[in-house]
C-alpha positions in Angstrom: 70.3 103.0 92.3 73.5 102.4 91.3 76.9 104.0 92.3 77.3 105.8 89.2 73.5 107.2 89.5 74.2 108.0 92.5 77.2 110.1 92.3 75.5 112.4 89.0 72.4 113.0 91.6 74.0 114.2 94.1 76.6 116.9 92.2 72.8 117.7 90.8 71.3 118.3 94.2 74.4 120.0 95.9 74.7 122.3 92.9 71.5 123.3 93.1 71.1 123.5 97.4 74.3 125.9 96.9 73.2 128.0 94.0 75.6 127.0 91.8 75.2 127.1 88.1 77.0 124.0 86.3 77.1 123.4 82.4 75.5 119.4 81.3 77.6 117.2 83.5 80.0 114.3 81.8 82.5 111.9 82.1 84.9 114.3 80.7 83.2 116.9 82.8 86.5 118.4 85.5 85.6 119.1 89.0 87.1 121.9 89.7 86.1 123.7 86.1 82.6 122.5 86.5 81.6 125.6 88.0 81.3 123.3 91.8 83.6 125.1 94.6 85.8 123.0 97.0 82.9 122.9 99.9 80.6 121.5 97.4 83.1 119.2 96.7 83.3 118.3 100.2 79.8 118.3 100.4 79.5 115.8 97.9 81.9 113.1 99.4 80.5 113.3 103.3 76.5 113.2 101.6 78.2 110.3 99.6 79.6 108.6 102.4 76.5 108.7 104.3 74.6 107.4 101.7 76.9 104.6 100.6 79.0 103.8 103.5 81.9 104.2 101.6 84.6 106.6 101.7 87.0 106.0 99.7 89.5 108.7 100.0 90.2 107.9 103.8 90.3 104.3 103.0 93.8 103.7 103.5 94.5 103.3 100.2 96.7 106.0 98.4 94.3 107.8 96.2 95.2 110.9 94.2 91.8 113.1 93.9 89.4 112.6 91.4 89.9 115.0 88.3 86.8 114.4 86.6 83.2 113.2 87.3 84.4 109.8 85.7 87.3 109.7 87.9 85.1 110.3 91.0 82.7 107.5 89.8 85.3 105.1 89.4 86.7 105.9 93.0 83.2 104.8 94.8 83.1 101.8 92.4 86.2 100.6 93.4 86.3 101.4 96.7 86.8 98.5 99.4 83.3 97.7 100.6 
């Protein structure tokens, strides 16, 4: 599966664990207007980095926080490995 497959499952599968109710995700979709609350957020990037062995906003690099669900996708696919 790849990163960006990846990533859309599991906003899919945390939305729905926490009972949230999120519109058709996108690109363009914003993280924190997507109807997703900061633990889910969270949630998100420790299943992610479990599941990829990558985390990329502790990476040492200076990283501002994703914005969108495109943003976040390009984060993991550019993290170091």
């Amino acid at each position: 599966m790849s990163i960006r497959s990846t990533v859309l499952a599991k906003i899919a599968t945390v939305a729905r664990d926490q009972r949230k109710t999120i519109g058709p995700v996108t690109d363009e979709t914003r993280l924190l207007e997507s109807g997703l609350d900061s633990l889910c957020i969270a949630i998100i990037v420790a299943e992610l980095e479990d599941e990829l062995g990558i985390d990329p906003l502790s990476s040492g690099m200076e990283t501002e926080f994703p914005a969108t669900v495109a943003d976040l996708i390009e984060l993991y696919e550019n993290a170091p490995a």
